[in-house]
Structure formats: structure tokens, C-alpha cells
C-alpha positions as CSV (number, residue, x, y, z in Angstrom):
1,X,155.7,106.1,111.3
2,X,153.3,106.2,113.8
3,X,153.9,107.3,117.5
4,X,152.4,106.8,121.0
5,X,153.3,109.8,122.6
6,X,154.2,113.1,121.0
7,X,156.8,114.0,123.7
8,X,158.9,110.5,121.9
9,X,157.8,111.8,118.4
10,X,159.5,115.6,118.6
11,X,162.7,113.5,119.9
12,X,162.7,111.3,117.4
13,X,161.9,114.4,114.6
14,X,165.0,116.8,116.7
15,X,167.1,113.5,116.5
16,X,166.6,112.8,112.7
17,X,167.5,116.4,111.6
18,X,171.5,115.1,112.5
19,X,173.3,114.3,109.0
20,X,173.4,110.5,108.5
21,X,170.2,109.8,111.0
22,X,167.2,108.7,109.0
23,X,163.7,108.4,111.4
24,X,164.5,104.6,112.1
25,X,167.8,105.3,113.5
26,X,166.7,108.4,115.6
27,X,163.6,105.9,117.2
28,X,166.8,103.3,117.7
29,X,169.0,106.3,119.5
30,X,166.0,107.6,121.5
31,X,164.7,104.3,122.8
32,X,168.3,103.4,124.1
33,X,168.4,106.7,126.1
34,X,165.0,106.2,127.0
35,X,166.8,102.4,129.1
36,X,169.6,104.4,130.4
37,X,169.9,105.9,133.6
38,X,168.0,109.2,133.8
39,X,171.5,110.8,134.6
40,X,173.2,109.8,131.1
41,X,171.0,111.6,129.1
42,X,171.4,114.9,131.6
43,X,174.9,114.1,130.6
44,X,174.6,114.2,127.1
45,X,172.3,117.2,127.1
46,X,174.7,119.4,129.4
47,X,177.5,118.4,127.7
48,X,175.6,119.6,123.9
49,X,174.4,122.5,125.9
50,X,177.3,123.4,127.0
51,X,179.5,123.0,124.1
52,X,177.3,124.9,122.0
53,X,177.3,128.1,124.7
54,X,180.8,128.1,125.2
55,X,182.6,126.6,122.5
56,X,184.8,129.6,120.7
57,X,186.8,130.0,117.6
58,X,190.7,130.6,117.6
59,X,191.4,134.2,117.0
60,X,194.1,133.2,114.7
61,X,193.1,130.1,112.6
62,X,189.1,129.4,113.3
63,X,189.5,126.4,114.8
64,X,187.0,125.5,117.1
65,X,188.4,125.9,120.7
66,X,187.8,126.3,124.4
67,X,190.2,129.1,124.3
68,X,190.4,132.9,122.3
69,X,193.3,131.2,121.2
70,X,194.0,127.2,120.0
71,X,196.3,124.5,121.9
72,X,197.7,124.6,118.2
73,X,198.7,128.1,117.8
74,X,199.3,128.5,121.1
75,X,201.8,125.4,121.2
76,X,205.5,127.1,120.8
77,X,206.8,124.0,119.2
78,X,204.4,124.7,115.8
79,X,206.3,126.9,113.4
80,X,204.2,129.9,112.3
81,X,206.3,130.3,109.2
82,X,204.0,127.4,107.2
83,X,200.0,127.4,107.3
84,X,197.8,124.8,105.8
85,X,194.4,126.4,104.6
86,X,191.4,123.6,105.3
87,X,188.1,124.0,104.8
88,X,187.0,123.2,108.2
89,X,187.8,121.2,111.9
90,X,187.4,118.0,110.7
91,X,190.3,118.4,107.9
92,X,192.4,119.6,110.6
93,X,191.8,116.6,113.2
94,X,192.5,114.6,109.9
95,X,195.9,116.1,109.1
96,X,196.6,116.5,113.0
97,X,196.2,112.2,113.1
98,X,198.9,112.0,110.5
99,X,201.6,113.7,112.7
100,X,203.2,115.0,109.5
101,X,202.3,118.3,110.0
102,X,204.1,121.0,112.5
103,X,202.8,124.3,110.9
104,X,199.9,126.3,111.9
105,X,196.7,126.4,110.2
106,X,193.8,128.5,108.6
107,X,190.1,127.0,108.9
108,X,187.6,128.7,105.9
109,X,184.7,127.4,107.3
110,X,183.7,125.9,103.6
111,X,184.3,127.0,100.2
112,X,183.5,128.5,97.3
113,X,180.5,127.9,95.6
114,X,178.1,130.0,93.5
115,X,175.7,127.5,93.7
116,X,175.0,127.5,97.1
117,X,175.5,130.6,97.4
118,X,178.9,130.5,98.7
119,X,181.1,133.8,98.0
120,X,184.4,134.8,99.2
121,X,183.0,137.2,101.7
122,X,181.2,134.5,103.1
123,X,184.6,132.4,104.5
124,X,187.4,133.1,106.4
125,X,189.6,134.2,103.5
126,X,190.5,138.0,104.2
127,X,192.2,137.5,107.4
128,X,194.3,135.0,105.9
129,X,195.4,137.5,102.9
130,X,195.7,140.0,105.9
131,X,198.7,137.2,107.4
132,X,200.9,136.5,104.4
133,X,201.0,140.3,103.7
134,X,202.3,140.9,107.1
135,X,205.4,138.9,105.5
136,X,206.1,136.3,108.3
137,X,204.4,133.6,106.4
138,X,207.3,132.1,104.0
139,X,204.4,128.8,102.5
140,X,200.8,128.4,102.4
141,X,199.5,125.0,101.6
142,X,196.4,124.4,100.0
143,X,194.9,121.1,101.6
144,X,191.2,121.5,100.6
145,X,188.9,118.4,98.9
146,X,190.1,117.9,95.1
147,X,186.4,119.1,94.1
148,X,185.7,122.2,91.7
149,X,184.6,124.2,94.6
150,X,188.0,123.2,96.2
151,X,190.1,124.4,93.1
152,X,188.3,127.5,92.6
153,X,188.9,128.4,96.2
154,X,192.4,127.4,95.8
155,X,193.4,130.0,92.8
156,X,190.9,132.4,94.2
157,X,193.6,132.7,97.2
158,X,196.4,132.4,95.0
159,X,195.6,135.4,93.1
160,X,195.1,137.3,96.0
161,X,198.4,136.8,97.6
162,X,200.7,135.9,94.1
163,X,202.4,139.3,94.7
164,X,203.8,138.5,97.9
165,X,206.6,137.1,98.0
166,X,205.7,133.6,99.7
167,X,205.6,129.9,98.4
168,X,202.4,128.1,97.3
169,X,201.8,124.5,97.3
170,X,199.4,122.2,97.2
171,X,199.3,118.6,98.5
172,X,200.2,116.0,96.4
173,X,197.1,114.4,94.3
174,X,197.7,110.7,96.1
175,X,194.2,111.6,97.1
176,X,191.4,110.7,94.2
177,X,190.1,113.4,92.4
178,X,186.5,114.4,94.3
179,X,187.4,112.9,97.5
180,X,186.9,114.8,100.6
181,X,189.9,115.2,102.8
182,X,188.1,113.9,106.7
183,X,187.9,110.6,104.4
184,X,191.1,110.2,103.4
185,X,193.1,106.6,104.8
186,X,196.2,109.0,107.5
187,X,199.0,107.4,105.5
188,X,198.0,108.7,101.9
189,X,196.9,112.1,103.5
190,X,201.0,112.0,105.5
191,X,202.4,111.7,102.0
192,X,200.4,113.9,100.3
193,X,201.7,116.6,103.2
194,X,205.2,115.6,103.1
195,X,205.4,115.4,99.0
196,X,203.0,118.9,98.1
197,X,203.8,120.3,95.3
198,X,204.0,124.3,94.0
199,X,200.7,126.0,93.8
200,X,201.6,126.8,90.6
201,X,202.6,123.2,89.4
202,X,198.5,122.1,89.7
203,X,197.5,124.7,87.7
204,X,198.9,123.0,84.6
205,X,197.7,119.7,85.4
């Protein structure tokens, strides 16, 4: 692809390094800021500026938030007693659309896998071992993707915590095998919240 100016070509490269932008759509997204007014794009770049300055992560859960601590955990009408474990925000704006779910929950920030790399120490899985053996936390449900890296993550947890005394479930599998959860239609992910089964119960299927 051939370019006029350089200042259009290092836009278009920045802009094609997004997940899901190939070069031609980049060119497409650049050209239409290019038409806008010169204040929309200052717009856009303060506003990516300053979310990526300011933005925090809840001191409880992970969740992204403008806060130390999220309008979930800090909402006194959640109960703290059940937490969903997710792999990361956009599983939690996902549950969060189904209005099924009035727990707290615990963001990962991925999962396990050897072949990237991935390792326990490497997500956000101590701190939530560190909350169910406080002993206020009477479930944990495991809501990650139905994927090997998701299962492995799964019963690594489990077999840190299986001495406390706590319940373990899982959501039920109306979600296909290998799906990821942000992709999930809200009404099978609602039913697969309300009809989870024990931890335990997965294990042998």
C-alpha cells in the first residue's frame, strides 16, 4: 500500500496494530477523522489519553475502574458472600447485561496457559485464595471460556481452596464447548448463571 505522506502512513500503521483492523480499514478510519472537525479527533485522543493515564484497577476484584475501588464492590446492594471468577472486563460487562448476577466478582486478567507462557503467578489468582480463606466467601463460581486453558485454570483454583470449607460451581455448559464467554447470546449466559452446577459435578463430565 502505497502512501502520499508519511505523517498519514504512521496513522494508518498505529491504527492497524488494534485487533480486528487490517491496513484497509485503518486507511478507512483515518481518512474519516481526517473529514471531521479538527476538534473530534482532539476528543478522541484526550479521551484515549486520558483513560490510559488514569484508568485504575479495583483493589478488590481487578476490574477496571475510575475508582481504588469499583461501583460493583462498592454497591451495598451486591452480596459479598458469592464471587464469580472471569478472566477479564469484558466477561463481566457480559454477565453484568444479563442482570442475573448480584454477587461480587474476581477478574484474572487471562488464564492459564503454558503455551504462551501463562503461569499462575502471572494472574490475579492469589489474592482470590487469600479471600475464601478469610471464610466470608460461602460460593465461588467458575465463569471462564469452556476452552482447555479455561478448565485448567478452573481446577487449578479448586485445588487451592478444596480445603476450605466453601461451595464451588461452575456455570451450566448451555454455552458450546470452546466458546468464549464476551460472545455468548445474554439469555443462554442468564441461565447458565442461574442453573451452575458443583465444581465438582464438571469434573466427571
Amino acid at each position: 500500500m502505497e502512501f502520499s505522506s508519511k505523517l498519514l502512513e504512521k496513522a494508518v500503521y498505529e491504527m492497524s496494530q488494534l485487533p480486528g483492523i487490517g491496513k484497509r480499514t485503518a486507511l478507512r478510519l483515518v481518512l474519516h477523522l481526517l473529514r471531521q472537525p479538527n476538534e473530534q479527533t482532539l476528543h478522541l485522543a484526550s479521551a484515549l489519553q486520558h483513560m490510559r493515564n488514569d484508568i485504575k484497577f479495583c483493589k478488590s476484584c481487578h476490574n477496571i475502574s475510575d475508582t481504588q475501588l469499583c461501583e460493583i464492590c462498592a454497591n451495598p446492594r451486591r452480596t459479598d458472600e458469592i464471587i464469580c471468577v472471569v478472566e477479564d472486563i469484558r466477561d463481566v460487562m457480559a454477565i453484568e447485561n444479563t442482570s442475573s448476577f448480584k454477587g461480587l466478582y474476581h477478574v484474572l486478567g487471562g488464564k492459564i496457559s503454558p503455551m504462551d507462557g501463562i503461569g499462575p503467578n502471572d494472574l490475579n489468582i492469589s489474592t482470590l485464595v487469600t479471600k475464601v480463606k478469610e471464610g466470608h466467601v460461602k460460593e465461588l463460581i467458575f465463569a471462564l471460556s469452556s476452552t482447555m486453558e479455561g478448565d485448567t485454570t478452573n481446577f487449578y483454583i479448586f485445588k487451592q481452596i478444596q480445603d476450605c470449607d466453601i461451595v464451588t460451581s461452575t456455570i451450566a455448559r448451555g454455552i458450546s464447548v470452546g466458546n468464549e464467554l464476551e460472545y455468548t447470546d445474554e439469555v443462554t449466559l442468564g441461565r447458565s448463571i442461574l442453573n451452575r452446577i458443583p465444581f465438582e459435578a464438571s469434573l466427571k463430565s
